[in-house]
N, C-alpha and C positions, 0 to 999 in steps of 0.2 A: 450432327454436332458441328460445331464452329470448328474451323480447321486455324491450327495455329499457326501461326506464322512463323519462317524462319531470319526475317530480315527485322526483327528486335533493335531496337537502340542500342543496345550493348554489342549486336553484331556488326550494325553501321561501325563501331568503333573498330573492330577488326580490321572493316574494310578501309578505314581510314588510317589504320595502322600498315597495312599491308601496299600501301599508298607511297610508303616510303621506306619499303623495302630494301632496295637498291639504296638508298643515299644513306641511311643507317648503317647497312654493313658495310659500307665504307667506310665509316667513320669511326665503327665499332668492329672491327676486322680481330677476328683471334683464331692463334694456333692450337686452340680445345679444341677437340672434337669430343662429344660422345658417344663410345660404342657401342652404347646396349641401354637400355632405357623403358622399367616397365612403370605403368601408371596407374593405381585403381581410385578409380570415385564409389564411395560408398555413400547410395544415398537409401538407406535402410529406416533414416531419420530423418529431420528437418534440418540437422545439422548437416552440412555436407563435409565430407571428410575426405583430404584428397591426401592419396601415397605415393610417392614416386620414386622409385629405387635405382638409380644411376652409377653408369662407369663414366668418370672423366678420364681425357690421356691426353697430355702435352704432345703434341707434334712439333711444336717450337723449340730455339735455341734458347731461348728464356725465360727464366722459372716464374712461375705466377702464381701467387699469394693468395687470389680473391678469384670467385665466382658469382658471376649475373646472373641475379632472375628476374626476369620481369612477369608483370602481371598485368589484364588490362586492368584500365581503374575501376569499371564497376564491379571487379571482382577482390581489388585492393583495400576500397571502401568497404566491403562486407565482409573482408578475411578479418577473424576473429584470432587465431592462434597463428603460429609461421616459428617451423623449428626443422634445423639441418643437422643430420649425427652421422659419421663417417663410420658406415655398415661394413661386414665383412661380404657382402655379395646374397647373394639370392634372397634378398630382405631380411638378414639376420644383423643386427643392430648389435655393436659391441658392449657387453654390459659395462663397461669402465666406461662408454661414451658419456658425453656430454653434450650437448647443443652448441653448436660452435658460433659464434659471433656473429651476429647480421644486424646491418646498417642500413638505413632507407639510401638511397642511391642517386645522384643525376645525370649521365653520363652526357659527355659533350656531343653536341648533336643531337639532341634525342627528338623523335618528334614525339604532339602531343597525342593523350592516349593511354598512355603505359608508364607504370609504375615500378620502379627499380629497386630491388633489395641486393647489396657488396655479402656475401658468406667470404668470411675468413678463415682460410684452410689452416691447420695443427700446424703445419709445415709447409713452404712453399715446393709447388710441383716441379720439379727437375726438366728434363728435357727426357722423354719419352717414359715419364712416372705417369702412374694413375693413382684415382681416388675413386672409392665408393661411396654415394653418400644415400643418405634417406634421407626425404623432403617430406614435410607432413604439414597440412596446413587443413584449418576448421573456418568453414565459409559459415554465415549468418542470412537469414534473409533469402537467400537467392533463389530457393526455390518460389515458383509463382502456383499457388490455388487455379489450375482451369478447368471445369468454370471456376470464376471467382465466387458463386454465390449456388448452394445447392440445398433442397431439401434434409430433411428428416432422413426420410429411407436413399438417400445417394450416395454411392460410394466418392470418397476426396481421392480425385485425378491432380494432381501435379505435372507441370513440366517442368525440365531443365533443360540447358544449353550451354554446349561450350565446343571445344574445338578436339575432331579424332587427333590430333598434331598436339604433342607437345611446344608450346612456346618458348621459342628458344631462339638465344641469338648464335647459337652453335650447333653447326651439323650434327645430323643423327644418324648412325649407320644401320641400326634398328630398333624399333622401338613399337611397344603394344600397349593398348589401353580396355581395359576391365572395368565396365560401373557393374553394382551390384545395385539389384533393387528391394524393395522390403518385401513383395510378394510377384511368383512368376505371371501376373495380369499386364501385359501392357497394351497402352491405346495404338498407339502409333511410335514408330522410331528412326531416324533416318538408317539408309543404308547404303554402305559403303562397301568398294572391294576389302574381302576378308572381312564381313562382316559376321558375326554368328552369335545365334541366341540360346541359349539354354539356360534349364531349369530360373533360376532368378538372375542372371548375370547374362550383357551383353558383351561380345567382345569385339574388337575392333583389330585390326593388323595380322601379323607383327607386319610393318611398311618399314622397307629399306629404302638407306641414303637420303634420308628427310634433308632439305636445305635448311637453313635460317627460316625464322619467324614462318614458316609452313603452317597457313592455320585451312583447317577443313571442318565446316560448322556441322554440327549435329543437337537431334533435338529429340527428345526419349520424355513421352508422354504416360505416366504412368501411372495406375492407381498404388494409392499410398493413405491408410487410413489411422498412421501414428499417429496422435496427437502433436501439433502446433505448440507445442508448450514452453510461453514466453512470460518471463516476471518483468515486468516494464518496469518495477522498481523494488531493489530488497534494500534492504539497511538490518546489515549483520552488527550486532555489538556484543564481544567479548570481553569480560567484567573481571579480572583478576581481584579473587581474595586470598591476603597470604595465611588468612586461618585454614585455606586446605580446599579452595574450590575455585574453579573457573565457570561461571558461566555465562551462557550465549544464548542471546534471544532472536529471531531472527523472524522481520518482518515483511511479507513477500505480499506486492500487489500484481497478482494470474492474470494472465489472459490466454487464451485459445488464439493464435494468430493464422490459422488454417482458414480454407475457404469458411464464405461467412453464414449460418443457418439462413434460411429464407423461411418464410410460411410460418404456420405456429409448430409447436413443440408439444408433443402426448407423453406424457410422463406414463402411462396406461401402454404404448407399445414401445417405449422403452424398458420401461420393466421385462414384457413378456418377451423382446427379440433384443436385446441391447449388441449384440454384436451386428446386426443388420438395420434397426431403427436405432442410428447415432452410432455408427462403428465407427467414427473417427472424433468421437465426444473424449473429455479427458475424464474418466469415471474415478480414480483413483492418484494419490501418489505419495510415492515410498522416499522416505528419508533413510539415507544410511549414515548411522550415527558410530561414533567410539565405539568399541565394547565394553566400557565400564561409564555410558551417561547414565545420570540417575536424575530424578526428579523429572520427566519428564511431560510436559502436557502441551495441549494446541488449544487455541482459541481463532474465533473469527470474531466478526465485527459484532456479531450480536452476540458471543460468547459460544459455548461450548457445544452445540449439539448437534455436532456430524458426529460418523462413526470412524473412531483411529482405534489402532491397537498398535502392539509393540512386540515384535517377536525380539529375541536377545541369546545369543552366544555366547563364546567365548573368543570367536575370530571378530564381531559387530552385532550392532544393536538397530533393528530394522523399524522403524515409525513410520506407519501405511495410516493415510489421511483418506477417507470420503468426503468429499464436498457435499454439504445439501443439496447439492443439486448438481448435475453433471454440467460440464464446460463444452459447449458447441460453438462453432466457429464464430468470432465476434464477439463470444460473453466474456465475463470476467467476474475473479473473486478478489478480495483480500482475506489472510489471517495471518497470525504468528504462532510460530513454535518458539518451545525454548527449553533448554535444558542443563543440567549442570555437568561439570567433568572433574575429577581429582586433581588437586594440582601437582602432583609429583610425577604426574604423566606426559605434561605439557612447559612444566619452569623446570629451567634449570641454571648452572652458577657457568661462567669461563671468563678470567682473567677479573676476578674481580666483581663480575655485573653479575647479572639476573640477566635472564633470556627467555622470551614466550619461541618456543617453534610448533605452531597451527598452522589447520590447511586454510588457505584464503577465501576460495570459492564457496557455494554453497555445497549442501549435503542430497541432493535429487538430483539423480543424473537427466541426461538430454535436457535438461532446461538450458535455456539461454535466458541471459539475464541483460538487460539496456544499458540500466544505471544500477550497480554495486558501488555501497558506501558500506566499507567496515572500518567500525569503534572500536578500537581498543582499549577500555579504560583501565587504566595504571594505579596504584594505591594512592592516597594521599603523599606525597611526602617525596616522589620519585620524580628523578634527574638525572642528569646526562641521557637524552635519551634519545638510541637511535636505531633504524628501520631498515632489514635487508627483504626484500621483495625483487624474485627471480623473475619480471619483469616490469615493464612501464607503468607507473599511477602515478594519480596525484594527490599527494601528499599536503596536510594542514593540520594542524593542530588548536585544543579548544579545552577548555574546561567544566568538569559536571560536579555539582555538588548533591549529596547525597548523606544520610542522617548522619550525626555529629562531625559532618567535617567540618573544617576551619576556613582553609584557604581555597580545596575544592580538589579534585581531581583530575591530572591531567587525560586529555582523551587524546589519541592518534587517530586522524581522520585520511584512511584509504580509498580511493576512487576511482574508479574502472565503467570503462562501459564498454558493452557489446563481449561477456563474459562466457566463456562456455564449458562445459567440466576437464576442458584440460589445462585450464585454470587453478585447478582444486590442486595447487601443490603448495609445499610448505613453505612458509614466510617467518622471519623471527625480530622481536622487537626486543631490542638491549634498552636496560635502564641501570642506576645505580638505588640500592634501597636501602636504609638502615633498621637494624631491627630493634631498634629503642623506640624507632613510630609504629612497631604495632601495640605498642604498649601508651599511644595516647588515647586511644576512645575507652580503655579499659580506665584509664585515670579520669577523664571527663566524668563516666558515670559513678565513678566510685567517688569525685568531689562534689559531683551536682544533688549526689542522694546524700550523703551530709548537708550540704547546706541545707537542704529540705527537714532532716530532723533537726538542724539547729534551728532553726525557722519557727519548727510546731514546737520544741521547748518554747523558744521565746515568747510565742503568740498562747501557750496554756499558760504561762505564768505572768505575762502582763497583764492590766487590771486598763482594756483599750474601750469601756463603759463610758458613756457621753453621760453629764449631770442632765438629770430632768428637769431643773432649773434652767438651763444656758436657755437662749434665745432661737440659737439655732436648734435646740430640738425642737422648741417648743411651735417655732414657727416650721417644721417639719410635719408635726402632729396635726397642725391645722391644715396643712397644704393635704396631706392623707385623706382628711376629714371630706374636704373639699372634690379630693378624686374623688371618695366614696358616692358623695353627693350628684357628683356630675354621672356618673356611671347608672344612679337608680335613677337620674331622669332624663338619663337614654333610654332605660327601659322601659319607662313609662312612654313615652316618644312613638316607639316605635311597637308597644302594644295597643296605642291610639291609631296607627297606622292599620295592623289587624283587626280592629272593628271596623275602618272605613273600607275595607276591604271587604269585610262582609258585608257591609252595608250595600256596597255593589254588586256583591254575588247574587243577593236577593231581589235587587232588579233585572238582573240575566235569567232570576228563574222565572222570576215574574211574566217576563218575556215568551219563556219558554211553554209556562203551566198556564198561568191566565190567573192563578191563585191570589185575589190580592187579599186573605185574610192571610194567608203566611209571611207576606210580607209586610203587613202592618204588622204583625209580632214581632217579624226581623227587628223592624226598627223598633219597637219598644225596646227590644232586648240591647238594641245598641245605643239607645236614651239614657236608660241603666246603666250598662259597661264606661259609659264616658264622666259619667257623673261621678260612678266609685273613683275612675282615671285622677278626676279633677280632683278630689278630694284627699286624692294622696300626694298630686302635684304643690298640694298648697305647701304643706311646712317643711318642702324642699326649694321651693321657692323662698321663703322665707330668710332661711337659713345660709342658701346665697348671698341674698341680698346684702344680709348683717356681717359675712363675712369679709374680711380686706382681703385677702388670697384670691377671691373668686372677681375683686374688679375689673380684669381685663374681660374675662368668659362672660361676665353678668350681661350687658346688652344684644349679645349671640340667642342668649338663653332666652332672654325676653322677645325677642324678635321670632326666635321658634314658636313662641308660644301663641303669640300674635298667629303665627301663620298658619298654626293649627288650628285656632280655632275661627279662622275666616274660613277653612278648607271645609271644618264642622260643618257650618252655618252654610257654604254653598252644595254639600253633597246631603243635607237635610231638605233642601230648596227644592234641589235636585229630585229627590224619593219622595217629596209631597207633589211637584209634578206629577211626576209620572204615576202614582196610584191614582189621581183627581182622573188624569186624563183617562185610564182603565175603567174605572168607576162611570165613566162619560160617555167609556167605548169610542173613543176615537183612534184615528187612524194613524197606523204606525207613523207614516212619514208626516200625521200633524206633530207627533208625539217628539219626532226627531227635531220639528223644525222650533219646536215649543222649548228642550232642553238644550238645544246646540250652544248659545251663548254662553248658559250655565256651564256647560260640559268645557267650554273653552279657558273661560277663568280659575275650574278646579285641575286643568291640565298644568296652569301657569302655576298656580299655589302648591302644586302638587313637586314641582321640579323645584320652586323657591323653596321647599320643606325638605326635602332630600337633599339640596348645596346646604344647606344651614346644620343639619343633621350631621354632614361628612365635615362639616368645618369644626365643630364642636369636638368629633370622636377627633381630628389631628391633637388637640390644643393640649 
């Protein structure tokens, strides 16, 4: 197998970072130290999830407010969440915490490389005070599929990379680092003094008196056959109605972002081994819903025929989707869910307004989503309105209109990318609403179904009868007269056309059998048919002619008629040919070169009859 490298682009950046070492802590020189410092990466998913539970302690005479972290940048570009809460110690997180302030950062001197986030501490640190904090942060992307491309029956290897050292621009007196894996399988892993592996978890330290920025790369190859499960795009829209419902429809385009299938795909040894043929395929997935959604259903692009079911609670309401087909590295789906929710569960009143507080994110854990765009749409009628979201979007607003409204519906358009479920917290949107507008569509229908019966009174008892005299009926009656007329010598037309069609048949069998007493019947029988034809055409013709409605159509009609019976007279030409020459026993290709001229001119007549035909059915 391909042995992986440890010297990656992202770790040149280390090395490029560690380049300036020395001239950074000088520049960036602090009386922090931290004394204790544990780290777990949890890569059990695709999401990476990193922990780090820290003692800070001022050694300085001067209280300081804020704490540095940096990150390198291809690990900044792909952090997806970044949250700091001041722990009580051994990773027990205050339940009164809160996320404490963090601000992207430049500090002067910085070289490039590295990405700065300022934490604002509750209280500035005294001079020999400490703080506990817990650091959590959700990386995207950053595991790599290797190989990048594997079979049906191979298990999905991942690597990661990052550094045994915490990054820090502040010494460390000790500190340990724990990744957890999703199963005890790995390929390969670096190893480091104090290094140790057990059950699914590597461990690395504890290393005393780390300096500054101490980076030591490491690289943990491992098999990992979770699903890759990425929505490159949802667009969530939740629909407030004040009669008593909210709901959310929510349209997700899938992909599988794991290494990519290769070869073909046996849905036959899938079935029978799906944990070994496609064990890292996305077979299933579970929405967790309220516990009180109702209506709910899923659709894909061609509608409804995977298998979902709906398990339901009283803690949550579970919506498990099968894919028609299972998700292998590369592939992809689209479909939508949607469902309703009560509105006394999610609106509510303070100081006046209205208030939505729903979760933002979607409802399927370990997804990561690109681009999230959630709607809000607001009743008709609603104003002042404004949007608390416990982190960064962007924000716009737009209008939908929807049955009986007037002016339209405002919509609050929310926008996130690179979204992961610790995302999925609550958001609330203020508006102001009057309740005199839910009382307009019920007036709309209640005016518009009046005017409709004043309507049919008026129209049963007006007397709205044209005289049969007037001019315009009268020149109505005749124009009628005139479709009628045009219409029976279409049909006539184009039953003229099915005898010349037989007419030809009978030279194909002629062809075929050698029969030429059938064929001279043929054409009796279509001597006959065209005669009765003609003889019905006449006093439709006629009656054109004498009518004044029919002057623009009249020389159409004649010219068809002209050209059917040129077409007559050359596919009779035609069939007297060719039974002489049978009769004669000549040779096919005299036969061919005897009607080819004939056969060329009823081609012409034949296309001049069918444009004349379609000119006539427009008019």
């Amino acid at each position: 197998m391909k042995r992986i490298r440890s010297d990656l682009p992202f770790a040149f950046v280390f090395v490029f970072v560690l380049g300036f070492c020395t001239f950074f802590s000088a520049v960036c020189s602090s009386d922090l130290v931290i004394s204790k410092l544990d780290r777990r990466i949890d890569l059990s998913s695709h999401i990476v999830r990193s922990s780090v539970s820290l003692k800070v302690e001022n050694n300085g005479a001067d209280a300081v407010s804020n704490i540095l972290l940096p990150f390198p940048e291809h690990q900044a570009k792909k952090m997806a969440f970044l949250s700091v809460v001041v722990s009580e110690g051994k990773g027990k997180t205050k339940e009164s915490s809160v996320s404490l302030p963090i601000e992207a950062s430049n500090p002067e001197g910085t070289p490039p490389g590295l990405t700065w986030y300022s934490v604002t501490l509750p209280k500035a640190l005294g001079k020999g005070g400490s703080v506990s904090l817990e650091i959590k942060a959700a990386f995207t992307h950053i595991l790599s599929p290797f190989p990048e491309k594997i079979t049906q029956s191979d298990a999905q290897l991942v690597a990661f990379q990052d550094g045994a050292h915490y990054l820090s621009p502040y010494a460390i007196k000790v500190q340990s680092l724990t990744i957890k894996l999703p199963e005890p399988k790995v390929e390969t892993y670096t190893k480091l003094e104090n290094t140790k592996f057990s059950g699914s978890e590597i461990k690395y330290g504890p290393y005393d008196n780390i300096p500054p920025f101490s980076y030591n790369p490491i690289v943990v190859h491992y098999v990992s056959n979770n699903p890759f499960a990425v929505a490159r795009e949802l667009v969530r829209e939740i629909e407030i109605s004040h009669w008593g419902n909210v709901q959310i429809t929510e349209a997700y385009n899938l992909a599988h972002a794991g290494a990519e299938l290769t070869g073909e795909f046996s849905r036959l040894d899938f079935q029978m081994r799906p944990h070994i043929r496609g064990a890292s395929a996305i077979k299933n997935l579970v929405a967790k819903l309220p516990p009180r959604a109702h209506s709910i259903y899923y659709r894909d692009d061609i509608g409804n025929i995977s298998t979902s079911n709906v398990f339901s609670d009283s803690a949550k309401t579970l919506l498990e989707i099968e894919p028609r087909f299972p998700l292998l590295g590369g592939w992809r789906t689209s479909f939508t869910i949607g469902y309703g929710l009560p509105l006394e569960d999610f609106l509510f009143r303070s100081e006046g307004k209205r208030f939505l507080n729903i979760f933002f994110g979607c409802s399927m854990s370990d997804l990561v989503i690109e681009n999230l765009t959630v709607k809000v749409v607001l009743p008709e009628g609603s104003k002042d309105i404004s949007v608390s979201v416990p982190f960064q979007v962007k924000r716009s607003q737009e209008t939908k209109f929807s049955h009986l409204d007037m002016v339209g519906r405002p919509v609050i358009v929310l926008e996130k990318t690179n979204v992961v479920p610790e995302h999925n917290r609550l958001f609330q949107v203020y508006y102001r609403f009057s309740n005199l507008s839910l009382f307009r569509e019920p007036l709309m229908l209640i005016f518009g179904f009046f005017l409709f019966f004043v309507a049919c009174v008026v129209y049963t008892h007006a007397d709205l009868t044209i005289s049969k005299s007037s001019p315009s009926y009268l020149a109505k009656l005749q124009w009628d007269e005139v479709q009628t007329a045009i219409q029976q010598f279409q049909s006539i037309m184009k039953r003229c056309v099915v005898v010349h069609d037989k007419l030809e048949a009978s030279l194909r069998d002629l062809s075929r059998t050698g029969d030429v007493q059938a064929c001279k019947a043929s054409r009796k029988a279509a001597d006959s048919a065209l005669k009765e034809l003609a003889k019905e055409l006449k006093p439709l013709l006629s009656f054109l002619q004498s009518s004044p409605q029919a002057a623009q159509i009249m020389p159409k009609v004649e010219e068809l008629v002209l050209k059917e019976r040129e077409l007559q007279e050359k596919l009779m030409l035609k069939h007297t040919t060719v039974v002489d020459s049978y009769e004669k026993k000549s040779g096919g290709r005299d036969i061919e070169n005897r009607v080819a001229a004939i056969q060329q001119k009823i081609n012409l007549l034949r296309q001049d009859f069918d444009e004349l035909l379609e000119v006539i059915d427009e008019i």
